[in-house]
C-alpha positions as CSV (number, residue, x, y, z in Angstrom):
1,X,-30.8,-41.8,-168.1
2,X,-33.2,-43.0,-165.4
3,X,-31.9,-43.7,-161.6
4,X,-31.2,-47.8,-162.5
5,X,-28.8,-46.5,-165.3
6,X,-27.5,-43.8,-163.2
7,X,-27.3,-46.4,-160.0
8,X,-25.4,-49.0,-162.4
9,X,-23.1,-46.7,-164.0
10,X,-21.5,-45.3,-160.5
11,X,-21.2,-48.9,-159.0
12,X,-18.7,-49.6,-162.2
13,X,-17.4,-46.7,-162.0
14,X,-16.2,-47.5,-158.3
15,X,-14.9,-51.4,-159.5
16,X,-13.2,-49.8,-162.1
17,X,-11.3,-47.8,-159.9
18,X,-11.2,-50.1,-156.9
19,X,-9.7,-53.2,-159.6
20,X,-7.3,-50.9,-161.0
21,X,-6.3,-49.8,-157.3
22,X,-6.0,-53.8,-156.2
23,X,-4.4,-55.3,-159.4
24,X,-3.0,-52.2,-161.2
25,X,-3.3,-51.9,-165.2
26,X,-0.6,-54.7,-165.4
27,X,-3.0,-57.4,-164.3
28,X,-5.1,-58.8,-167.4
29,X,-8.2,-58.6,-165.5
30,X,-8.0,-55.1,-165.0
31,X,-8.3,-54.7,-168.8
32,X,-11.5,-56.7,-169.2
33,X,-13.1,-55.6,-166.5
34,X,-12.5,-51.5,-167.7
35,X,-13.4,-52.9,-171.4
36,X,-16.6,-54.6,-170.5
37,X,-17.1,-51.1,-168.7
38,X,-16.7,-48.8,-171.4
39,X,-19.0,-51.3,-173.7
40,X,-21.6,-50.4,-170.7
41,X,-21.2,-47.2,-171.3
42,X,-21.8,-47.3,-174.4
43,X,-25.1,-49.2,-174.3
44,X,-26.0,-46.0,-172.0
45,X,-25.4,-44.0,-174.8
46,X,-27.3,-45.9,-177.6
47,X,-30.2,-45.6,-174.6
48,X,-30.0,-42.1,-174.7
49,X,-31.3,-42.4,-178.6
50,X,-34.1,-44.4,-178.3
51,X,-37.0,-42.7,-179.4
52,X,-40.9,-43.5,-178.0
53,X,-41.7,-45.2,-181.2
54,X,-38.8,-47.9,-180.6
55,X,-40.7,-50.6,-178.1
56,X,-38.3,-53.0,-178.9
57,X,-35.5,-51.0,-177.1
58,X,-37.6,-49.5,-174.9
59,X,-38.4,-52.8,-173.8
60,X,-34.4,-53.7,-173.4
61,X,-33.7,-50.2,-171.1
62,X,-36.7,-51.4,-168.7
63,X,-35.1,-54.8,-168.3
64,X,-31.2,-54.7,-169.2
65,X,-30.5,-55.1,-165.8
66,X,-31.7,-58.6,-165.3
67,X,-29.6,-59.6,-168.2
68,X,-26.3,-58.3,-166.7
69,X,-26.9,-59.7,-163.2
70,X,-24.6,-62.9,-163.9
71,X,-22.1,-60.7,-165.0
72,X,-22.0,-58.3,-162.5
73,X,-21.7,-61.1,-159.7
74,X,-19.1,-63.2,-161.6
75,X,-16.9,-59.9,-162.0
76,X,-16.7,-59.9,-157.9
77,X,-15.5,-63.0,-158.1
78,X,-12.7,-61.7,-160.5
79,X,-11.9,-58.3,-158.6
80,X,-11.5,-60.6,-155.3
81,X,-9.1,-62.6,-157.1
82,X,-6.9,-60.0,-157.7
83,X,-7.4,-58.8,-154.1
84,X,-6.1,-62.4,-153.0
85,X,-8.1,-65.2,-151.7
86,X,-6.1,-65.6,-148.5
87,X,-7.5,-62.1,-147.1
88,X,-10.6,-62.8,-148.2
89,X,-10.3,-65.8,-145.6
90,X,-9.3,-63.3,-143.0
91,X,-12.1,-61.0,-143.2
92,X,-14.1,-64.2,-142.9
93,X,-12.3,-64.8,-139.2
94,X,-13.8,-61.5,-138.3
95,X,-17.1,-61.9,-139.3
96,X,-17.4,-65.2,-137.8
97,X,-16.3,-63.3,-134.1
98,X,-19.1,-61.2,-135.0
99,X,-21.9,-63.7,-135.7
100,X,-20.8,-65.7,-132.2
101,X,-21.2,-62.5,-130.3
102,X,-24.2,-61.8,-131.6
103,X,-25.8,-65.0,-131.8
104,X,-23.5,-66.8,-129.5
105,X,-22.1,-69.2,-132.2
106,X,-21.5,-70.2,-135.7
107,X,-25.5,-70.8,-136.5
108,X,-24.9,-71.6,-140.3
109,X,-23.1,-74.5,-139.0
110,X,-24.6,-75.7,-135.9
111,X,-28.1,-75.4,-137.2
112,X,-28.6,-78.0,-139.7
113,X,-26.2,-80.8,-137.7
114,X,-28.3,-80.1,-134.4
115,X,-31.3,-80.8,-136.5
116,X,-31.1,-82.4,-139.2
117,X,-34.4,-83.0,-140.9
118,X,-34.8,-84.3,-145.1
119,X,-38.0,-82.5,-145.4
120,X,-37.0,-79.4,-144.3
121,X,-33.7,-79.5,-146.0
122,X,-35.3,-80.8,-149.2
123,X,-37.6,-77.7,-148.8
124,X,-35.2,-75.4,-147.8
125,X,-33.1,-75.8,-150.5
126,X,-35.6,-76.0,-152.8
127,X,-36.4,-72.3,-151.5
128,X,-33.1,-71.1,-151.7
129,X,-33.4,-71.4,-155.7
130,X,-36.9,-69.9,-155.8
131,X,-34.6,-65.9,-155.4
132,X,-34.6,-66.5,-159.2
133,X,-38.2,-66.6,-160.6
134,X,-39.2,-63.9,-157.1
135,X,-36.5,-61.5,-158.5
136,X,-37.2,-61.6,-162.2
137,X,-40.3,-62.4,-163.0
138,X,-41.9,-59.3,-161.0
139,X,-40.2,-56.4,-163.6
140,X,-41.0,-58.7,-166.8
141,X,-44.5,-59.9,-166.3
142,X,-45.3,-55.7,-164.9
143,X,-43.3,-54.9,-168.6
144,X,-45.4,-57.4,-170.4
145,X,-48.8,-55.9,-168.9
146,X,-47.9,-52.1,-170.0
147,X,-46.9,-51.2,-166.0
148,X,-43.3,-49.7,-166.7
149,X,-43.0,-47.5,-164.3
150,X,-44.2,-49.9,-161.9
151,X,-41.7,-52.3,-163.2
152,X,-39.0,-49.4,-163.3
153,X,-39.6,-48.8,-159.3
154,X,-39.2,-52.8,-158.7
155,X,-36.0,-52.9,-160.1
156,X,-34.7,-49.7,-158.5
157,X,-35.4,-51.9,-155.6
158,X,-34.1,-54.7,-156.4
159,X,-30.6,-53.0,-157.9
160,X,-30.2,-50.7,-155.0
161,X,-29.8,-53.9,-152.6
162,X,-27.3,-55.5,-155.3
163,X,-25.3,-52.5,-155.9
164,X,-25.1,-52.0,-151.8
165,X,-24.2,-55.7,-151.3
166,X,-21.9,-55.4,-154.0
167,X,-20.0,-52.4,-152.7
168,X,-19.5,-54.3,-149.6
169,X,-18.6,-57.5,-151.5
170,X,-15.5,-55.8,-153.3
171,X,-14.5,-53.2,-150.4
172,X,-14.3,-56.2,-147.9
173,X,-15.0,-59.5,-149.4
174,X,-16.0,-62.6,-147.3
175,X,-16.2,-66.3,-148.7
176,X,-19.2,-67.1,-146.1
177,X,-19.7,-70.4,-144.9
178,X,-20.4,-72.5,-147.7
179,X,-16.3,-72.0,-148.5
180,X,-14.9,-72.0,-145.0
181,X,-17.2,-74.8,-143.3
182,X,-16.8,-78.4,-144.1
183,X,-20.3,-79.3,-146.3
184,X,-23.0,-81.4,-144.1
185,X,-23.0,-84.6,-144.8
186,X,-25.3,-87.7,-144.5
187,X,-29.3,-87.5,-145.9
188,X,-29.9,-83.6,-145.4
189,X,-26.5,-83.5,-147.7
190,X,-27.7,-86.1,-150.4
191,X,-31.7,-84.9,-150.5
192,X,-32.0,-84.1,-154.2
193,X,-32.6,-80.4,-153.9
194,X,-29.5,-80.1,-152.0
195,X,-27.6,-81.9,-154.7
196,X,-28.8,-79.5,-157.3
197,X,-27.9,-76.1,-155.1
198,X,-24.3,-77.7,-154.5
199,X,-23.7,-78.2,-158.3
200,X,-25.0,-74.7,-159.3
201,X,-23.1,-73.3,-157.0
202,X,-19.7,-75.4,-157.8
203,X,-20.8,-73.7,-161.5
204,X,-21.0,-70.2,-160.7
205,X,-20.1,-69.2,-157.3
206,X,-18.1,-66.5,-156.9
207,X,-15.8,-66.0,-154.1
208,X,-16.3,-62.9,-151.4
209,X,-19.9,-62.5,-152.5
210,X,-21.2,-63.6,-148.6
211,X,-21.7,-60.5,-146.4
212,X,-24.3,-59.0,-146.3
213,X,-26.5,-61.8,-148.6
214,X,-27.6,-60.3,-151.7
215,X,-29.9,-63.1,-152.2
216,X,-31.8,-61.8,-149.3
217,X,-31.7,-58.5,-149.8
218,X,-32.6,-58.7,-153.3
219,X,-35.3,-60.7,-152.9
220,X,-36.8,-58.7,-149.7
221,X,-36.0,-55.5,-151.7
222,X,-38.4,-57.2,-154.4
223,X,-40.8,-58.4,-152.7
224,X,-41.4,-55.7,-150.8
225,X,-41.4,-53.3,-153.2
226,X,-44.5,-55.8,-155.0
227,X,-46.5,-54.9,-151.8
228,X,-46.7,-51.1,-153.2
229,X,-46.8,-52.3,-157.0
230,X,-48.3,-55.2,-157.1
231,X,-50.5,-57.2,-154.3
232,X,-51.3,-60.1,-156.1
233,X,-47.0,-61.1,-156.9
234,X,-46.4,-60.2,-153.6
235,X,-48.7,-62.8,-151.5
236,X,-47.5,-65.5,-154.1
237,X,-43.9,-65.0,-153.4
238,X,-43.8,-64.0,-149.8
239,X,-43.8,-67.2,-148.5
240,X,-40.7,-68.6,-150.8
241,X,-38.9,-65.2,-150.4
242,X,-39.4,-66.1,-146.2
243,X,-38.1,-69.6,-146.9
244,X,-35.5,-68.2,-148.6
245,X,-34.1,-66.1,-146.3
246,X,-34.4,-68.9,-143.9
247,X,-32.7,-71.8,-146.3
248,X,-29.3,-69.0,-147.0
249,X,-28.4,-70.1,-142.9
250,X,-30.1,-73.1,-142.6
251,X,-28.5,-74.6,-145.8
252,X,-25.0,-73.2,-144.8
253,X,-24.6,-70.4,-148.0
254,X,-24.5,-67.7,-145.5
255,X,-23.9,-67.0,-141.8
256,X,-26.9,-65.4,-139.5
257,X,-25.6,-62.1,-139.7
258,X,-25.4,-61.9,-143.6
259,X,-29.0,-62.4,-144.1
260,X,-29.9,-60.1,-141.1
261,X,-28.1,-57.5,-142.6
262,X,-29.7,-58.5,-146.2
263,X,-33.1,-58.7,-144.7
264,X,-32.5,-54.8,-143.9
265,X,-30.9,-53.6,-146.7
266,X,-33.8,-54.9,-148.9
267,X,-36.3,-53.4,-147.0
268,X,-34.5,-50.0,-146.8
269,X,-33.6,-50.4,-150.3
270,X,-37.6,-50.9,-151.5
271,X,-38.2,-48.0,-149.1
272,X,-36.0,-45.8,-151.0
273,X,-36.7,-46.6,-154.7
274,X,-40.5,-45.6,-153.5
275,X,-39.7,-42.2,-152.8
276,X,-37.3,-42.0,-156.6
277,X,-38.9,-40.9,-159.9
278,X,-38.5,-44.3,-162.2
């Protein structure tokens, strides 16, 4: 197994437990969740018998990961449910006490009513989608050129933010602002970008997935791993992954202190992966 494996098959080992803990093997859920589990572990297995000569799965172990990534972050969404929305709210209340006393106020909601601009929420939320193509298309298009270890060491980066983010996401969940705060309203609410982020998110959104933001530090963790990998990806998505992290406050998806503590992770996690054997 290489370290992504490895990395992936400890984080489902801990919701495994931590699901069973919460909901016990009575809840329905729990059974899913430990049978889509055991199916993972059994695509480690059939891994383990690739040979050289089989591209076609060799291509699949370099970039499984990207394929699972909805269903990793809708199975928080599930686990929280079973912890109990209501304390998921709570933990909100503390985080909230923690962004006003470090930025002396609820920024994710103050920002965008103080100024409200169309351009710069059209733009914004524009950028908040762009964490898509910035964390995918770095692994494929190094895959497609024959760089796989390069491509290996980008997604080490990228999967060692999720999995931290994740960890934090089921041991203490928080809904973030986009649950908690009423919506802004008026043009910077009805700008067509905007509309498109709301319904995506009203699609697939899962609740407790807020602190730290994983769509910062996955996208810094990618980004900045690109700057050792690749020079070229990185100065084209540097500026969108900036916006990015910018448009998660500014757009009211996450509070200051989530993408702060993203922003961090990704970097530490990019710094880590470097130093890792794909």
């Amino acid at each position: 197994m290489n370290p992504v494996d490895k990395l992936l098959a400890a984080y489902l080992a801990f919701v495994t437990v931590m699901a069973a803990a919460r909901g016990g093997l009575d809840e329905p859920t729990t059974w899913w969740i430990v049978l889509a589990h055991a199916l993972f572990g059994l695509l480690l297995y059939l891994f383990t018998r690739l040979t050289p000569e089989n591209r076609a799965g060799q291509f699949i172990h370099d970039l499984y990961p990207l394929l699972l990534l909805p269903a990793l972050y809708t199975e928080i969404g599930l686990v929280n449910e079973v912890f109990g929305i209501d304390r998921v709210f709570q933990n909100d209340a503390l985080v909230q006490r923690w962004e006003a006393a470090l930025f002396g106020g609820q920024v994710s909601y103050t920002w965008i009513r103080t100024f409200p601009s169309v351009f710069w929420s059209g733009l914004l939320h524009v950028a908040y989608v762009s964490y898509y193509p910035i964390v995918y298309l770095g692994p494929i298009i190094l895959v497609f050129r024959g760089r796989r270890d390069r491509a290996r060491r980008v997604l080490l980066a990228t999967m060692t933010a999720y999995v931290v983010c994740y960890v934090v996401f089921i041991a203490f969940p928080v809904a973030g602002p986009n649950w908690v705060f009423d919506h802004p309203t008026g043009p910077v609410r009805d700008v067509w970008s905007a509309r498109m982020v709301y319904a995506l998110l009203a699609g697939g959104s899962s609740v407790g997935a807020a602190f730290p933001s994983s769509h910062v530090a996955a996208t810094m963790a990618a980004v900045a791993a690109l700057w050792w990998e690749w020079r070229t990806l990185f100065a084209v998505f540097v500026v969108p992954a900036t916006l990015m992290t910018i448009a998660t406050v500014y757009c009211q998806m996450h509070y200051a202190i989530d993408a702060t503590l993203g922003l961090l992770i990704g970097v530490g996690s990019a710094g880590v992966a470097r130093r890792i054997k794909p």
